[in-house]
LOFI-682881 format. One record per residue (C-alpha): chain; residue number from 1; residue in one letter; x, y, z. Coordinates in Angstrom, 1 decimal, decimal comma, padded with zeros to 4 digits. Example, Ala and Ser with C-alpha at 12.3 -4.5 7.8 and 13.67 -1.06 7.14 Angstrom:
! residues 2
A	1	a	012,3	-004,5	007,8;
A	2	s	013,7	-001,1	007,1;
! end
This chain:
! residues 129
A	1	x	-010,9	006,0	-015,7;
A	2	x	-012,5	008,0	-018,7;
A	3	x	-015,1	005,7	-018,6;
A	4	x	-015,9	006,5	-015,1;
A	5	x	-015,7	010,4	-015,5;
A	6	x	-017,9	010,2	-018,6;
A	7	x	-020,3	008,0	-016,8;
A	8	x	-020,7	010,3	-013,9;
A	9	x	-021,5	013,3	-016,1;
A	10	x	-023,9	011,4	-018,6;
A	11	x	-027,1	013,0	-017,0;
A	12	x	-025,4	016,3	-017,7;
A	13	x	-024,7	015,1	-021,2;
A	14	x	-028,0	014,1	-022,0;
A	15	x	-029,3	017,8	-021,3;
A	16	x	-026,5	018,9	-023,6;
A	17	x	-027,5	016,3	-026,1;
A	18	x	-031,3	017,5	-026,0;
A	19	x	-030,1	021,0	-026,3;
A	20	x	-027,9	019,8	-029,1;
A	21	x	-031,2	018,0	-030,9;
A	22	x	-032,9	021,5	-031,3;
A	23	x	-029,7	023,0	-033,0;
A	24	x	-029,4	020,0	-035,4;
A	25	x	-033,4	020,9	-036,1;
A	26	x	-032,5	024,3	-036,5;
A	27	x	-030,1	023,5	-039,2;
A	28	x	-026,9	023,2	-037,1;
A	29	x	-024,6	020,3	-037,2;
A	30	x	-022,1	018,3	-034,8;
A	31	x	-018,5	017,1	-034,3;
A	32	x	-016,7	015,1	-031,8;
A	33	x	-013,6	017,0	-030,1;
A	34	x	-011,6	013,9	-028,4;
A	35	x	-014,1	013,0	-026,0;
A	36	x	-016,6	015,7	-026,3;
A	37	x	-019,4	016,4	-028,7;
A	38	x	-019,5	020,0	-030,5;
A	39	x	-023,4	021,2	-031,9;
A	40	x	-022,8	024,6	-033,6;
A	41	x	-025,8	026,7	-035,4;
A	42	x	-023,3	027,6	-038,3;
A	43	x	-019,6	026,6	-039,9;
A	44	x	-018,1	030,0	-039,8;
A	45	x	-019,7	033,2	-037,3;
A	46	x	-020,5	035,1	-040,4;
A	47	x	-023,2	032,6	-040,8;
A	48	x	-024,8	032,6	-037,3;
A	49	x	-028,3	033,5	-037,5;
A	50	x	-028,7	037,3	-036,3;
A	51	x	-030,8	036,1	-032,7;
A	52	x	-028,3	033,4	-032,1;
A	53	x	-025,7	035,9	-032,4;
A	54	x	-027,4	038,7	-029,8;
A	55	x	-026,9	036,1	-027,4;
A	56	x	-024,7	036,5	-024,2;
A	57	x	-022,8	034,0	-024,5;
A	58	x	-021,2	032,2	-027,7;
A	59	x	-020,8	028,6	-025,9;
A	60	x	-022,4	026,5	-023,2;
A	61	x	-021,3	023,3	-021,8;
A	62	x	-023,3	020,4	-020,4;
A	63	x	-021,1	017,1	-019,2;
A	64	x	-019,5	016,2	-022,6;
A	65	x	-021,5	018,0	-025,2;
A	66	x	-020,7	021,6	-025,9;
A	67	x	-022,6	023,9	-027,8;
A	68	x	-021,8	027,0	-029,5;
A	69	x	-022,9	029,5	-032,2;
A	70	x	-020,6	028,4	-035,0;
A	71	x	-017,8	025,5	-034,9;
A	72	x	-015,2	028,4	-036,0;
A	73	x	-015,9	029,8	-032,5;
A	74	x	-015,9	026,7	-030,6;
A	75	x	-012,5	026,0	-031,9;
A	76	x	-010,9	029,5	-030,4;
A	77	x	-013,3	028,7	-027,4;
A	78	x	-012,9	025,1	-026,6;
A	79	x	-009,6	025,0	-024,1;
A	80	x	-012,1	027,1	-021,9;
A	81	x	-015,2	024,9	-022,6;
A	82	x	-012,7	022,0	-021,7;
A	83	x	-012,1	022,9	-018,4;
A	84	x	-016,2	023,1	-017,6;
A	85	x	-016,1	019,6	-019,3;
A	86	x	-013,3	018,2	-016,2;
A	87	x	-015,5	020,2	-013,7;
A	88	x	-018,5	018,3	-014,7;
A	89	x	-016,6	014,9	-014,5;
A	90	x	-015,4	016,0	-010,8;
A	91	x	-019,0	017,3	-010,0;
A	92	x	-021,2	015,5	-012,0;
A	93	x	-024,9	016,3	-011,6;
A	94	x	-024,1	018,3	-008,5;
A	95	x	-022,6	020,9	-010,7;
A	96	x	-026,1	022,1	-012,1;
A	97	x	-026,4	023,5	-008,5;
A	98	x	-022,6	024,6	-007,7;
A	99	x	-022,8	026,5	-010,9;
A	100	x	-025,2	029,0	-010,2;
A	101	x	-024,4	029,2	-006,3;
A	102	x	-021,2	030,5	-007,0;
A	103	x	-022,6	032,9	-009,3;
A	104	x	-025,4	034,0	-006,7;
A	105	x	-022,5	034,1	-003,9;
A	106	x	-020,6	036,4	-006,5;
A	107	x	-023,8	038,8	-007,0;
A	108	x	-024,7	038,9	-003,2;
A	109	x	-021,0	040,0	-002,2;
A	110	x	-021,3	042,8	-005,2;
A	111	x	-019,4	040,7	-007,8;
A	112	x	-020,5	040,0	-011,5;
A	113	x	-022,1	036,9	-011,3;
A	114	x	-020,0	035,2	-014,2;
A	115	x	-016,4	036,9	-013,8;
A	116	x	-017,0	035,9	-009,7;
A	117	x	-018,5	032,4	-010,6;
A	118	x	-015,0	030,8	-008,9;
A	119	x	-016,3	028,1	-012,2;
A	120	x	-015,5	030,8	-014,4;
A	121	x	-012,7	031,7	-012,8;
A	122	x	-011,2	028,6	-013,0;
A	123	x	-011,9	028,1	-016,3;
A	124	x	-010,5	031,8	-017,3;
A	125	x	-006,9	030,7	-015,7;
A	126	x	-006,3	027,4	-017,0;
A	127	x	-007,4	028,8	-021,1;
A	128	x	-004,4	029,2	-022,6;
A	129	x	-005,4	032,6	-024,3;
! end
């Protein structure tokens, strides 16, 4: 059944993996998690470049591969990347346009656009944090 669910999300994957290519040529490195891949810019946070960390957002999540600004903060961050990893495997390629519909559903009834994504949501009730 894994084999299905990661087959379903591979073309997400492989614009994770790309993604994942430019922080390996930016001096990043990887990891596998269980059945995810992990790309981080830097070992600890202290070491994140300064633009990386100005950034929004500290993670991103693309089928299987997540990327992040250090793997220090993809380990406190990865039971909520996790869950965007299952809502890939239930979505698949479909989820590149569920994703930001919710969030433009959120913005047009007044909401923020990531804390009403219902994929964020989601993903904020089932962390453990």
């Amino acid at each position: 059944m894994l084999s299905l669910r990661l087959l379903w999300a591979l073309p997400c994957s492989a614009v994770g993996a790309l993604l994942g290519l430019l922080v390996i040529c930016a001096g990043g490195s990887l990891r596998r998690a269980d059945h995810t891949i992990e790309f981080a810019l830097a070992p600890g946070q202290g070491q994140v470049p300064r633009w990386a960390a100005r950034c929004r957002f500290a993670a991103i999540t693309f089928g299987h591969v997540i990327v992040g600004q250090s793997h220090e903060v993809l380990a406190v961050l990865r039971p909520h990347e996790r869950v965007h990893v299952r809502q890939y495997e239930r979505l698949g390629v479909l989820f590149f346009l569920a994703y930001p519909a919710s969030s433009l559903m959120a913005w047009l009834q007044g909401r923020c656009p990531y804390l009403g994504n219902r994929f964020e949501q989601e993903a904020i009730s089932l962390d453990p944090r």
